[in-house]
N, C-alpha and C positions, 0 to 999 in steps of 0.2 A: 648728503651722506648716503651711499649706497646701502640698502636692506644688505643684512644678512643671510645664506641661507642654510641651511640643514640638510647636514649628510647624510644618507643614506642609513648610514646607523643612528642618526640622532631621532631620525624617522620612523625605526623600526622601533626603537625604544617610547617613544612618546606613543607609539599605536599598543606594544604589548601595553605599557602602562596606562590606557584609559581601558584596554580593553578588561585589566582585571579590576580597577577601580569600579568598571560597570558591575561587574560578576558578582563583587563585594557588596554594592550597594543594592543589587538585587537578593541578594542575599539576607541582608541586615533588615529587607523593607518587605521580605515575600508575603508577609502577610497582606502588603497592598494589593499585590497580584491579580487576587481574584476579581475583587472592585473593580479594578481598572479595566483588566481586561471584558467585566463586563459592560463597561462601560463603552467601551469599545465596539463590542458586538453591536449594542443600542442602538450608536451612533449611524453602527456600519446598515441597520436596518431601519432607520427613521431618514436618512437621509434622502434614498429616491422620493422619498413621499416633500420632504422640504422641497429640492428641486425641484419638481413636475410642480408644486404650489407658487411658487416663485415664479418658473419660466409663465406658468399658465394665465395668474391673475397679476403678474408683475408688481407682486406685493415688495417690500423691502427684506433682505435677505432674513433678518431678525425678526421680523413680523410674521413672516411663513412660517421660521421654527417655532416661536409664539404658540401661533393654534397647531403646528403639529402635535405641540404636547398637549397642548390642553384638552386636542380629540384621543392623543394615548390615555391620557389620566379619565376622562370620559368612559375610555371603556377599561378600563381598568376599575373604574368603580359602577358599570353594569355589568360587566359579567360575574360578580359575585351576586348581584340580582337573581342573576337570570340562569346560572349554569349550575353555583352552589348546590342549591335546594334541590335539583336532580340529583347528585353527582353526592349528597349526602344522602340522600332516600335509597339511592343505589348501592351505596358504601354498609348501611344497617342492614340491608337485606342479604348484601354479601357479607356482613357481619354471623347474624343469623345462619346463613348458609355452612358457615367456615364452622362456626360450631357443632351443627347437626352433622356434620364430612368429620370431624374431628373425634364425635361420640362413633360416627357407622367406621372411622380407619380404627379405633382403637377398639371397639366388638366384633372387628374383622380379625383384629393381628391375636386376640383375646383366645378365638380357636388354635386347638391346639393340631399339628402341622404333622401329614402323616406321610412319612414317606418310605416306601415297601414296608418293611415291620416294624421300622424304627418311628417313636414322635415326638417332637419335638415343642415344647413349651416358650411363648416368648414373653411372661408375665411379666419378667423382670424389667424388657421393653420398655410393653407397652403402661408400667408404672413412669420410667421416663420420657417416655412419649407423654403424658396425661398433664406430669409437670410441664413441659415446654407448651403444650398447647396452650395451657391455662398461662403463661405467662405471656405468651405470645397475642392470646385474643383479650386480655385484660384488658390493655391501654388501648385496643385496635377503637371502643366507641368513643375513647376521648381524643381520637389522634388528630381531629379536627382543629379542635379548641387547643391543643398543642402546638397548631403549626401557626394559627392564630397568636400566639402569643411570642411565639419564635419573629413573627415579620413586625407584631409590635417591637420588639425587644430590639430588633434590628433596621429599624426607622430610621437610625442618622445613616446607617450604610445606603438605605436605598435614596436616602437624600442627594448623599455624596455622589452613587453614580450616575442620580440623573443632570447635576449641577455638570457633572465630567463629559457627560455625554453631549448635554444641551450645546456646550461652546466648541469640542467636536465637529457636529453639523453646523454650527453657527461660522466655523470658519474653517470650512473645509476646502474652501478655494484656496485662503491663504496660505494652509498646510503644504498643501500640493503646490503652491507656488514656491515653499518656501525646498522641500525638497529637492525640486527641479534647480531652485539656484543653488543651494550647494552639492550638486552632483560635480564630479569631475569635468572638467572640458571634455568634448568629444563624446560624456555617458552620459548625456542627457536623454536622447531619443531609446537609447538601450534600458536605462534605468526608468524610462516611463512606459514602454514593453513590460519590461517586469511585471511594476505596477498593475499592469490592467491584466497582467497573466493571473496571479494572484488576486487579483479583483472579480475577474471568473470565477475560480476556484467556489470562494465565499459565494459568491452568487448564486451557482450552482447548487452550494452543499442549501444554506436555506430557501430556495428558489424547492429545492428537492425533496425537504423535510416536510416542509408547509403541504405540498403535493401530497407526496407519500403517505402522512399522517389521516389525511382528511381522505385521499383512495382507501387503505388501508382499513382506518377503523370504519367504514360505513360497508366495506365490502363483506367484515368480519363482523360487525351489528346484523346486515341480512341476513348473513348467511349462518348466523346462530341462531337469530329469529326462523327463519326458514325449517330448520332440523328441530326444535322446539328444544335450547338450553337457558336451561333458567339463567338471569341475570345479563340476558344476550347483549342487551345497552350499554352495560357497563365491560364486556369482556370488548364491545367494538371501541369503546374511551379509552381503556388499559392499550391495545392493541395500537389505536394512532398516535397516544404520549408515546408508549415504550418504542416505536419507531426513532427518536431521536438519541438511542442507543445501537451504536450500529453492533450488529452482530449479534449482541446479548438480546436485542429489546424483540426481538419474534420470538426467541424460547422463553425467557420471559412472560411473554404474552399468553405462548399458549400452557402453560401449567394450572394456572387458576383454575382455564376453559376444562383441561383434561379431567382434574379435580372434578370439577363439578357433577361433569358428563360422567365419569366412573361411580361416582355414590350418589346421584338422583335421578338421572338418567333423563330421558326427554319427557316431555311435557304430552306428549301424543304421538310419537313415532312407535310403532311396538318392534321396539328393539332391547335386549337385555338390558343395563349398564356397561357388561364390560365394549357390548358387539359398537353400542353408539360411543362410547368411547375412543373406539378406533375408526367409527366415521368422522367425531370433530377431529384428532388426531387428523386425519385426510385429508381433512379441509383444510386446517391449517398446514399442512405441508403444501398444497396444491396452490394458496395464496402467497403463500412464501417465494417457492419454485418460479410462479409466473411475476412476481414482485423482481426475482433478482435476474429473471432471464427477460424478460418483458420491461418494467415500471422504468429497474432504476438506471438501465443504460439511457433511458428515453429521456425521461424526468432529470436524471443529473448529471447526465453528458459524459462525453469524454475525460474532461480532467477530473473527475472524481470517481474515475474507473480504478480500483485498485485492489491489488488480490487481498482477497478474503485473511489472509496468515500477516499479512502487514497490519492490515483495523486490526486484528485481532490483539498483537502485539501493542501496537498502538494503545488500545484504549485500556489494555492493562497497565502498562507506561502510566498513561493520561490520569488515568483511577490512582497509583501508587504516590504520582506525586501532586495532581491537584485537585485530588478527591472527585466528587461528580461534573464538575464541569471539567475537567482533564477527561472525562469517559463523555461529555457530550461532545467538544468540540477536537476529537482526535481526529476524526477523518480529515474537515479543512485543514488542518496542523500538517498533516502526515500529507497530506496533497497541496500546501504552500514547502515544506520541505521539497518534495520533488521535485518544485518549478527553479528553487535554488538549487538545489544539487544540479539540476541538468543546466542551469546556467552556468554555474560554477567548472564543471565539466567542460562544454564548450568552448569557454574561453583558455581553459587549460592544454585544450588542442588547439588551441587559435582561430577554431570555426566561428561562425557566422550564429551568435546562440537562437535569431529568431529569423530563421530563413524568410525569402520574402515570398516562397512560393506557395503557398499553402493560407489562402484567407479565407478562413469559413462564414460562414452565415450561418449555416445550423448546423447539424452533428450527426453522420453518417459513419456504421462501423462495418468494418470488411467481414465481421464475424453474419451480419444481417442481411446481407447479399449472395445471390446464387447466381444472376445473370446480369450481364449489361449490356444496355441499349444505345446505340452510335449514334447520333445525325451522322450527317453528309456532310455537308457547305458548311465550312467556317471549327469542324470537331475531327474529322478527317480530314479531307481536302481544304487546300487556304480557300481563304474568300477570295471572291473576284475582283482587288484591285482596280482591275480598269474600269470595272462600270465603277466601284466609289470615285476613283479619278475623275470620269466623266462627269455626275453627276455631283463631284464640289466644284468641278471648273464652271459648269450652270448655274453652280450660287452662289460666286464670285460679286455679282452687280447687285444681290444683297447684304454683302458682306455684316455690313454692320448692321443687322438686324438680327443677326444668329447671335446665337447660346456661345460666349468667350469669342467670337469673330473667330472659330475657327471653320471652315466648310468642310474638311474632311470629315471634322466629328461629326457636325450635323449630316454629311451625306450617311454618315452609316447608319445613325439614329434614325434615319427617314426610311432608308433601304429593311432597317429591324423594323420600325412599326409598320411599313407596309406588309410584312409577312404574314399577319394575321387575317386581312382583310383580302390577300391576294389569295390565301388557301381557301378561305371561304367561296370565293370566286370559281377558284379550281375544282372545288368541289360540286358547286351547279353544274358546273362544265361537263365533270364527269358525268352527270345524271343525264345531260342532257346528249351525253355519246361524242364527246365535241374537244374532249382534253386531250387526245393526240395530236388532234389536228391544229391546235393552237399551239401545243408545244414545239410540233415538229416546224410550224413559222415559224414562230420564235430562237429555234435553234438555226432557219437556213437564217436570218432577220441577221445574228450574232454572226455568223460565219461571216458574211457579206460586211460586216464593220469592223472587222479584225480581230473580235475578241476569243475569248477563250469558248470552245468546242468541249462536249462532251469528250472527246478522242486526249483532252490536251490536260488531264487531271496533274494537279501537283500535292501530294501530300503535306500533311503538318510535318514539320521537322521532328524526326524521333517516333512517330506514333507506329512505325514498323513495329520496333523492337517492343514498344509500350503494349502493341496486341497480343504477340508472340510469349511474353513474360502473362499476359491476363489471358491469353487462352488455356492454361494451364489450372487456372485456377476457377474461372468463371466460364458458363455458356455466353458467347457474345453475339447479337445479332444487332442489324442496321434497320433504324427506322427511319423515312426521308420520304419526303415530299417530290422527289426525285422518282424515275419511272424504276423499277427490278433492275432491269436491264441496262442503264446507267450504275448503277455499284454495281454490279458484276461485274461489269467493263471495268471500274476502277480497283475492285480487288483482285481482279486477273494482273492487271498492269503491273499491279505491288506485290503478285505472288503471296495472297494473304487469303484466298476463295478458303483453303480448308479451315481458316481459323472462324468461320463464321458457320452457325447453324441454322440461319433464318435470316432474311430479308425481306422487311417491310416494306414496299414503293408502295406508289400513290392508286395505282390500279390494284391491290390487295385488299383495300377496305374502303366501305362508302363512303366518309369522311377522311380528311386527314388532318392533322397538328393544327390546331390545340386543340381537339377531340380527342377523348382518350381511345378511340378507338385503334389508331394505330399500335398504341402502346399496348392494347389489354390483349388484341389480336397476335404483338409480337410473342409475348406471356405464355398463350394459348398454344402458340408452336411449339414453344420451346419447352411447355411441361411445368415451366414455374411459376409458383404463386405472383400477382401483381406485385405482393406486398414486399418481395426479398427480391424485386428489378433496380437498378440505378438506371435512370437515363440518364443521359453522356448529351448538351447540346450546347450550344453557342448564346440562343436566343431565348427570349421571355417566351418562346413559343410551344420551346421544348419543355420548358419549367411549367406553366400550367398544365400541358398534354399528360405530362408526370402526374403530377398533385390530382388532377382528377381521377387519372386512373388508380388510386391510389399507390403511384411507386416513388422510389428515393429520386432524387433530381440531383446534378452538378455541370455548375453551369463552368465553360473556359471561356478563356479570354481573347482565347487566339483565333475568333468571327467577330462578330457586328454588337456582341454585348456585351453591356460595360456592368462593371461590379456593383454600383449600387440596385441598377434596375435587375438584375438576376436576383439579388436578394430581396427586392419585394414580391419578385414575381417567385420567390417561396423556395430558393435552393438551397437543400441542406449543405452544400460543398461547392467551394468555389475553388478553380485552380488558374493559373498564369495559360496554361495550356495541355491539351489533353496528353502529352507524352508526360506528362508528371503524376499522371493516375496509377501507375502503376506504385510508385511510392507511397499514395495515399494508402492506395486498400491491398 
């Protein structure tokens, strides 16, 4: 007997109706919410550490998470050892402190307020000012022994989410296997996209927290120690927790500080109170500033770039409806929304939601860049074809002894790692007065076997227009092992001399590529710092040259280098080919 099947409407009915059934049931059970989801997070952070234990000592997958937790529970019962007893010695003294600030705010506001003939009395105040403080520092020396009793009290929960979390990691392959099979025909490889987009996302935001917190509060310990404010230890502790509130947790941070610095003033600076006041005040905006223009683009990448009025929003949202962890975890929230929405989008234009041009390695923003750096061979100009030709028809009679039996790829693998060893070469050569004359062989050597000539340049397809749209925006100059006078030649040919303010050849500095001298020397020309350069190259050759000089690197695909080894050899940006750069940045 044939199945039956379901129409179109019977369809749309059975999806409205699980989808409010879900709505309901999350509704009826939110108080699980919190649990689970933190159980979720747990998982989502004990898991690399299961992995890397598993692949490393090829233990059984349930025996790795085993001692994963049993080393969490390990330090979950050292650190009350070892961190408590500071972090309560620091708490009595900012106890103490918050009271003497409390007597010097309320024999402050106690004078009476004179302004031109008129004065003003604010007894009435500061009598309920006197009530809130006293109510407010009461519980502050037993809030210890309160929270203590709070995690006794809540013992089966934190049971619950380790038991939830434990089989999480314990079968996290099955999860993911079990997804993958019921995705739709056809959205398997789309839906496991997704996946890993959002698996960033998380990555990044605690990848960024963990960073930020431990930069953060040690930078904000010195540098209170430094100025001499009392309790400097504990404003640098306040300052790396309240980092995992975004937005709020740095004004937060510094009020304590302000406090403090306002009614005791430094320890040894001779500075009034109010004058050092407005220097922690400095500091902490100066830390902030270089945290959000510097740290957190660096530290938490691109997909957790999001304007300031969205977290904002967000973790008021987050706070309204899932009290403090709704204000921790709204940034990942509000940055796994976006990677849905813009799927969502895309397919609602029928685009392509995860183009395939654009594979990063690391994270490079158009905002951090003022110049960029060209190759030649293989970034501009194609590679030379016929000599790879030539040199896989030579490795033919090895065939089966090559990487996948193919000879092409290994010709162009042999043609990249000689490039390092040949500029080395090149570079003797020059000291020793000797590099034209080996080149100018070398080029009658090529003429005389057919191949391609200086005279016979063929451009990447599109990098016309790709320079034409980035001279606009960036100074562009060409670095190349190549002589001046060979890119000249080739930017004449292409009608592109005025888009370039600097070239680099081989006879401009004593070394060239992977020295960063060519790169630092391009820099130099051109007025801008190393650190705001992209190099633009083909090869691992351009990619180190980069890293040392210390500038941005993006390797294309369209020379001799392939995607994996551009990425070890340190590219924040990897593209199919350099006419797609201009879409990057």
């Amino acid at each position: 007997m044939a199945p039956t099947m379901w129409s179109r409407t019977t369809k749309r009915v059975v999806v409205v109706g699980l989808v409010i059934i879900l709505l309901l049931v999350l509704y009826l059970f939110r108080g699980l919410l919190p649990p689970v989801l933190l159980a979720i997070v747990l998982a989502y952070l004990l898991k690399p550490f299961a992995d890397l234990l598993e692949r490393r000592t090829r233990l059984p997958r349930t025996l790795a998470v085993i001692l994963v937790y049993l080393v969490l529970l390990l330090l979950l019962t050292t650190i009350p050892i070892t961190v408590v007893p500071y972090a309560v010695e620091q708490f009595n003294r900012l106890n103490l402190n918050l009271q003497r600030l409390g007597d010097n705010l309320i024999a402050f506001l106690s004078q009476p307020i004179v302004i031109l003939d008129s004065t003003f009395s604010l007894e009435d105040l500061v009598g309920d000012l006197q009530v809130a403080l006293q109510d407010l520092l009461r519980p502050f020396a037993t809030q210890t022994l309160s929270i203590l009793f709070n995690v006794a009290s809540s013992f089966l929960w934190i049971l619950s989410i380790f038991i939830i979390s434990f089989y999480l990691v314990k079968d996290a392959g099955q999860l993911r296997a079990f997804l993958d099979r019921i995705a739709p025909a056809g959205y398997t490889d789309e839906l496991r996209r997704l996946r890993e987009e959002i698996n960033g996302v998380w990555k990044a935001f605690f990848r960024g927290q963990v960073v930020l917190g431990l930069v953060i509060g040690v930078v904000v310990w010195i540098s209170m120690l430094i100025v001499g404010l009392p309790n400097a230890g504990l404003m640098g502790l306040l300052a790396g927790l309240l980092e995992v509130i975004p937005t709020f947790g740095p004004v937060l941070a510094t009020i304590p500080a302000l406090l403090i610095a306002f009614f005791q003033g430094s320890t040894y600076l001779p500075l009034s109170n109010f004058w050092f006041a407005v220097l922690v005040l400095g500091i902490y905006l100066l830390i902030q500033q270089t945290e959000n223009a510097y740290l957190v683009p660096r530290i938490m990448g691109r997909r957790m770039l999001l304007h300031p009025v969205v977290i904002f929003i967000g973790v008021l949202a987050g706070g309204l409806l899932f009290g403090a962890l709704g204000i921790l975890l709204a940034a990942p929230v509000l940055g796994t929304i976006r990677v849905l929405l813009r799927y969502v989008y895309t397919k609602l234009l029928d685009e392509d939601p995860f183009p395939p041009e654009f594979l990063q390695a690391g994270e490079v923003y158009p905002g951090e860049i003022d110049a960029i750096l060209f190759d030649l061979d293989g970034t501009l100009i194609e590679t030379d074809d016929e000599a790879v030709a030539s040199l896989a028809r030579r490795l033919e009679p090895v065939r089966r002894f090559l990487p996948r039996r193919d000879p092409s790829r290994s010709a162009r693998r042999i043609l990249m790692a000689t490039e390092g060893p040949a500029n080395s070469i090149l570079t003797f050569l020059d000291r020793l007065g000797l590099d034209d004359t080996v080149f100018g062989l070398g080029d009658k050597l090529r003429s005389m076997r057919g191949l391609n000539t200086p005279l016979n340049f063929r451009p990447v397809d599109g990098v016309g227009e790709t320079l034409q749209d980035l001279s606009h925006r960036y100074h562009l100059a060409i670095v190349t092992t190549r002589s001046r006078g060979h890119a000249e030649l080739f930017l004449r040919q292409q009608e592109l001399s005025d888009l370039f303010k600097v070239i680099v050849g081989r006879e401009d500095t004593w070394r060239v590529k992977p020295h960063p001298s060519p790169v630092l020397h391009a820099a130099e020309k051109l007025d801008v710092s190393v650190e705001r350069c992209l190099m633009v190259g083909d090869t691992t050759v351009d990619m180190w040259a980069a890293r040392s000089a210390g500038a941005r690197s993006a390797g294309v695909l369209c020379g001799f280098g392939e995607e994996d080894e551009l990425k070890r050899a340190g590219a924040d940006l990897i593209l199919e080919t350099t006419s797609q750069l201009n879409r990057w940045m």
